[in-house]
Structure formats: structure tokens, C-alpha cells
N, C-alpha and C positions, 0 to 999 in steps of 0.2 A: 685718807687719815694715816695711813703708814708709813705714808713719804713724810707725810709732815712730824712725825715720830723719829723719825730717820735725819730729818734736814734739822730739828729740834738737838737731839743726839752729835750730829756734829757742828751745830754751830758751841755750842758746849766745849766743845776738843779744840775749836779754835778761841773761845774766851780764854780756856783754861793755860793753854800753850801761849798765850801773848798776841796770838794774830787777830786781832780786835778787830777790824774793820770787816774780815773776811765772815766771823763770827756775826757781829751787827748784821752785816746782808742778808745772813742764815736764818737767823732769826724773825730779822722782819717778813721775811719772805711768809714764814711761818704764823706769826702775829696780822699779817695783812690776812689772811685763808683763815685762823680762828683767832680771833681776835680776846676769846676769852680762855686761850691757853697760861692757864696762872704758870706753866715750867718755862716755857717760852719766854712770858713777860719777863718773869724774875731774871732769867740770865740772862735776860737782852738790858735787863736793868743794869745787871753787873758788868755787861760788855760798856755799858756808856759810861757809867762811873767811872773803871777802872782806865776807859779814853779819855775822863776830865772833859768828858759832854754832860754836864751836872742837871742841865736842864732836863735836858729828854732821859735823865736817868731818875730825875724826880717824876715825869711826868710817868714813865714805865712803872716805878715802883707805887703810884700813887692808883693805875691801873689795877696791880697788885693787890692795892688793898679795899678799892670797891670790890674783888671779888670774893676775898679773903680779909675781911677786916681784921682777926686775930693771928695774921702773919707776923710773928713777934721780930721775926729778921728783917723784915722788907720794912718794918716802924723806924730797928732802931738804924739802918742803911738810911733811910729819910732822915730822923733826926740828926744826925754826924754831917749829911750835904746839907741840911740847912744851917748846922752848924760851924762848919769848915770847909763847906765850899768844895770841895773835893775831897772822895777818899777813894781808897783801894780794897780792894773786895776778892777775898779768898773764895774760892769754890773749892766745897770738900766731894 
């Protein structure tokens, strides 16, 4: 569980930084081990968006919200991709 804290942690540093794909890895790595990691999903959600993989960023962010129905960020990130197709996704 502490790795996967750890690997969560930095795949975050590479979303955040721009290295997207190294991030996605991180992440899923993370997402395949607990799969009901709502920190995980969400910024594996933002690595895909912010990649213009629209799909598997709705389907992250949709995971999202089976677990977290009232996740008001990860709603309105879904409605904007199904609205526009693609967006860009800030992590604060």
C-alpha cells in the first residue's frame, strides 16, 4: 500500500510537469493493484485528458464517479469532454 502511495505521488509530478505518458504508466500501475483508488483515477483521468485520449479519460473519470458520485470536479471535467472533445486539466 505504500508503494502504491508513493507510485500515486509521483505519477502526479509527472502529469503535473508535462511528462504524460510516464505519468499514465504510473498511474495505471497504481489503478491495476486498487483499482478503487479515487486519487489514482482522478489524475490518471487528468493525464488522459490533458493527452487528448478523451476516451479513456471519460471512462477514468466515469470510474470516478461510480465511487464518488458527488465529485463536482470529475462531473464538470466529463461534461466539457463531452462537450468539446478535448480539454486541459490544471492540477492544483
Amino acid at each position: 500500500p505504500q508503494r502504491m502511495d508513493v507510485l500515486t505521488t509521483v505519477g502526479r509530478a509527472y502529469i503535473t510537469t508535462g511528462k504524460l505518458d510516464k505519468g499514465i504508466d504510473a498511474l495505471q500501475t497504481v489503478t491495476a493493484m486498487q483499482p478503487h483508488n479515487l486519487n489514482a483515477l482522478f489524475i490518471l483521468g487528468v493525464g488522459y485528458a490533458n493527452a487528448g485520449r478523451s476516451a479513456e479519460a471519460l471512462d477514468a473519470f466515469r470510474r470516478v464517479l461510480e465511487i464518488k458520485p458527488d465529485f463536482n470536479q470529475a462531473r464538470l471535467i466529463v461534461s466539457r469532454l463531452k462537450s468539446r472533445g478535448r480539454v486541459k486539466v490544471n492540477l492544483k
